[in-house]
Structures are given as structure tokens and as C-alpha cells.
N, C-alpha and C positions, 0 to 999 in steps of 0.2 A: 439698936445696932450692936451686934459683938465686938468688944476689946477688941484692938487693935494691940496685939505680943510688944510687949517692945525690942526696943532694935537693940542690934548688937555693933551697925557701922552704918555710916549715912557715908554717901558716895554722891561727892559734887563734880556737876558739870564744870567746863572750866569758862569756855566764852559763855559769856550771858547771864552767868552763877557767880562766879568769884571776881571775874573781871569782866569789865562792860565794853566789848568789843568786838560786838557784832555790827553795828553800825562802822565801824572803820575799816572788820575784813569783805563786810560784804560789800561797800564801795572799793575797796580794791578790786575783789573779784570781779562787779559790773565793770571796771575802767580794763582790768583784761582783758575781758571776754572782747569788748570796744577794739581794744586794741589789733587782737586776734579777726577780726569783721565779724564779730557776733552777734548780733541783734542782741541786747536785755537791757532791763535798767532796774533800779533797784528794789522796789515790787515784787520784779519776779525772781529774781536772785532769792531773797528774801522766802517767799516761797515756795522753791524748788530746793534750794540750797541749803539752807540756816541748818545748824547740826550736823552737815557732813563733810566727809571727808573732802581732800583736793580729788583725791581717786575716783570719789564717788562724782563729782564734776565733771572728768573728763571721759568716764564711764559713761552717764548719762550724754552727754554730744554726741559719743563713739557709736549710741544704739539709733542715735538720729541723723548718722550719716557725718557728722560732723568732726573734726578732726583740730586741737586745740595745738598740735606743737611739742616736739619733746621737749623744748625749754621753757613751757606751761607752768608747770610746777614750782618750779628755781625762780623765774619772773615774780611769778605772783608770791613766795615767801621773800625774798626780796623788799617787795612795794608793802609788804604787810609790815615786816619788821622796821620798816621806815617810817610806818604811820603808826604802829605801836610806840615807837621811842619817842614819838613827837607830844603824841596824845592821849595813851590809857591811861585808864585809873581804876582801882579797885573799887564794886560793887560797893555802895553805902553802907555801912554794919558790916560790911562780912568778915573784916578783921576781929571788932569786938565778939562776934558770932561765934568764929571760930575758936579764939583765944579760950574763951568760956564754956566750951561743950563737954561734957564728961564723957562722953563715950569715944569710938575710934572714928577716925575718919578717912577718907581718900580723895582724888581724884582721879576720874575716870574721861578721857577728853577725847572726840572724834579729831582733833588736829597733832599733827608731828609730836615727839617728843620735846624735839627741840623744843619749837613753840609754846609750850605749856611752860618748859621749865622758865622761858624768855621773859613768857609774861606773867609768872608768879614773882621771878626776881626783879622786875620793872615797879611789880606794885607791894612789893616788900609783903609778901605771903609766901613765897620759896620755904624759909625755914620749920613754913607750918606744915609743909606737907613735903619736906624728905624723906626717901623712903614707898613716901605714897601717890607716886605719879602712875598712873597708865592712860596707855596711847593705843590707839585703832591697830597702829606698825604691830604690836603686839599680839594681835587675833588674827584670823584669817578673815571674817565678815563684821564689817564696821556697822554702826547703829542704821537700820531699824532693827539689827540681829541683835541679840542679845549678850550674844559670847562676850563684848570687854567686859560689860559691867557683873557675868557670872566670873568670867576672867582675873577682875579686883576683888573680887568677893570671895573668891578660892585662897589667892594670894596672901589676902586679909584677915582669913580663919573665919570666917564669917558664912549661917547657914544661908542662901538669898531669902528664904521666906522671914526672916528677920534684918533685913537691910531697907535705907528709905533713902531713894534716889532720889537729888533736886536736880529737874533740869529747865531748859525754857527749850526745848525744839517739839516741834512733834516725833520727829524719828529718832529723838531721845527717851519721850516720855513711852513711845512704841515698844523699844530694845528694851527699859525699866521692867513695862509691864510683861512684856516675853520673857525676862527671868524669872518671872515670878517673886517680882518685889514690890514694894508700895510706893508709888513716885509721886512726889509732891510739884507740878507748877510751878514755876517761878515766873515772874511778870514784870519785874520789878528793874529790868535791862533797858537801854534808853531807843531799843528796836522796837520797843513794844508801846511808846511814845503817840502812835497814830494807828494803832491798830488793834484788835480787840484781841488780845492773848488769852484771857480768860474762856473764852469760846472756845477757843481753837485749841488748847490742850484738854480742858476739859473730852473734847469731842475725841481725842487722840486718846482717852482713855484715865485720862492725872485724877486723882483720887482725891486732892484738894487741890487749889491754886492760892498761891497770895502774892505779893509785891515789895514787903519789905521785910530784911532780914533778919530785924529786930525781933520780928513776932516768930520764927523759926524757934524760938526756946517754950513760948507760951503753946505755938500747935503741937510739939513734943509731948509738953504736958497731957494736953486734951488728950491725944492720940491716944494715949495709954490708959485710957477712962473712958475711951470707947464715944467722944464727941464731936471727932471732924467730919464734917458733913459732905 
């Protein structure tokens, strides 16, 4: 197998990578949808949804005849930040993770800005990454497009074919691999609890998968020796 270059910036997802709260928006989002008379429940939320934007939610209904409300939006950030103040917590490791990385880093998030910065300073990682927030608001096409993460990557000084994206969606790992950078899997979110993650990003294209963010310093290693499989 060829060396894998090493990187110049790894570029973190934000829900399901730094913070564990995909299980909490995307119960918001089914109890919406409910609310709105939308047929779903968390399954398919889960598999229609996961990684993208609100946009891309009411985009998706809009092509299916379906019409969510101009106060869709506002509602569901609303019930989200209600059940973020209640309940998240930061991914296991990814403080010590982050604290300890020698190279640059970012965040690259398909949710509002707001959002991101809300729930970095809920789980005390805001200070790690001032500076280096980006939001979908920011591109014109949100993930499976490419542009945010070629978008942080420009911002960052950074070439993409030396960047290594962690994300856990598939239209994460989709947008990583259409910049042409090496996206790493993650699994390790408490969404992926009853479901096989590993399959399913692998098949979306992720170049490796793992689960815990401890080993995020030892795959670095490998990668650069040309041994992740």
C-alpha cells in the first residue's frame, strides 16, 4: 500500500464527532416532523437525515410535495437547544484528543453557526476551536457537496489533498471524499449504538472507520507509514 502524505489539518465534524448529539437532534427533528402531521420516526430520520442541514430537510419534503411551515426552522432550533442544555456531553476523548494534536485543526459543521458555537461552549471545547468554526450558512451547497470542507480547507491554508476529515454521516464522508481528501469514519456516537456504522460509511466511501477517539493519535501514526487498511 502507498504512504499515505501526512496531513497539514484534520477537519472535525461537529454532531457525532466532538459532541454526541445526534440522538437528541434527531429526536427533535422526528417529534417536529409529528408535530407538523409528518409521518417518521427515528429510523428514518436517522437515515434520511443524519449530516444534514435544516435546509436540506425541508428541501427534501418540498420535492415530495410536502410543505413543513415557515416556522420549521425557528421551532425545531428552539426544541433543539432545549434538549442540548438539558443533555449533551462531549464525545469521550475528544478533549484530551484535541488538547494533544500537533497539527491544525477545524471545524467544518452541516448545522447553523450558531449551533455549533452553542454546543462547543455547553461542552467546554468552544476555546479549542476559536477561530475555526465553519457552517454550511457559509457555502452555497451543504454536504454531500464538497465546498464547506474545500471552504475550511482554503480558510485554513491548507492543500485538501493533505487534510483528514472525521466524520460519522454518510453525506459527510460523500462531501470529504468529493474534496478530495481522506476521511476517516467515526462510530463511536451513541446513534450508532444499534446500528452497524461501520458498513455504512465504509460503503459511503471512509477510508478507515473506528470508535474511539483515543486511537485517533495511534491511526495518525500508521497512516503516515502507509498501514491503515
Amino acid at each position: 500500500m502507498t504512504a499515505t502524505p501526512s496531513y497539514e489539518l484534520i477537519i472535525f465534524d461537529c454532531d457525532g464527532v466532538l459532541v454526541d448529539s445526534e440522538v437528541l437532534s434527531c429526536h427533535c427533528l422526528t417529534m417536529m416532523l409529528q408535530r407538523h402531521e409528518i409521518e417518521a420516526d427515528l429510523d428514518f430520520v436517522f437515515e434520511t437525515f443524519l449530516g444534514k442541514s435544516v435546509s436540506a430537510v425541508t428541501d427534501y419534503y418540498r420535492a415530495h410535495g410536502r410543505t413543513v411551515g415557515e416556522d420549521f426552522p425557528a421551532e425545531l432550533r428552539t426544541l433543539v437547544r432545549r434538549s442540548f442544555a438539558e443533555s449533551l456531553q462531549p464525545i469521550p476523548g475528544v478533549t484530551k484528543l484535541l488538547r494533544g494534536l500537533d497539527l491544525s485543526f477545524c471545524v467544518a459543521s452541516s448545522s447553523d453557526l450558531d449551533r455549533i458555537e452553542f454546543s462547543l461552549e455547553l461542552t467546554g471545547l468552544a476555546p479549542l476551536f476559536a477561530g475555526k468554526m465553519f457552517s454550511a450558512q457559509m457555502v452555497r451547497r451543504g454536504k454531500p457537496a464538497p465546498d464547506l470542507f474545500l471552504h475550511a480547507a482554503s480558510s485554513m491554508g491548507a492543500d485538501p489533498r493533505h487534510v483528514l476529515v472525521i466524520e460519522d454521516s454518510v453525506s459527510g464522508v460523500e462531501a470529504g471524499k468529493a474534496a478530495g481528501m481522506t476521511v476517516w469514519g467515526f462510530v463511536g456516537g451513541s446513534h450508532y449504538a444499534r446500528r452497524d456504522g461501520v458498513a455504512l460509511l465504509k460503503a459511503a466511501g471512509a477510508d478507515c472507520v473506528f470508535d474511539r477517539m483515543g486511537d485517533l493519535q495511534l491511526h495518525r501514526r500508521e497512516a503516515k507509514h502507509g498501514r491503515i487498511g
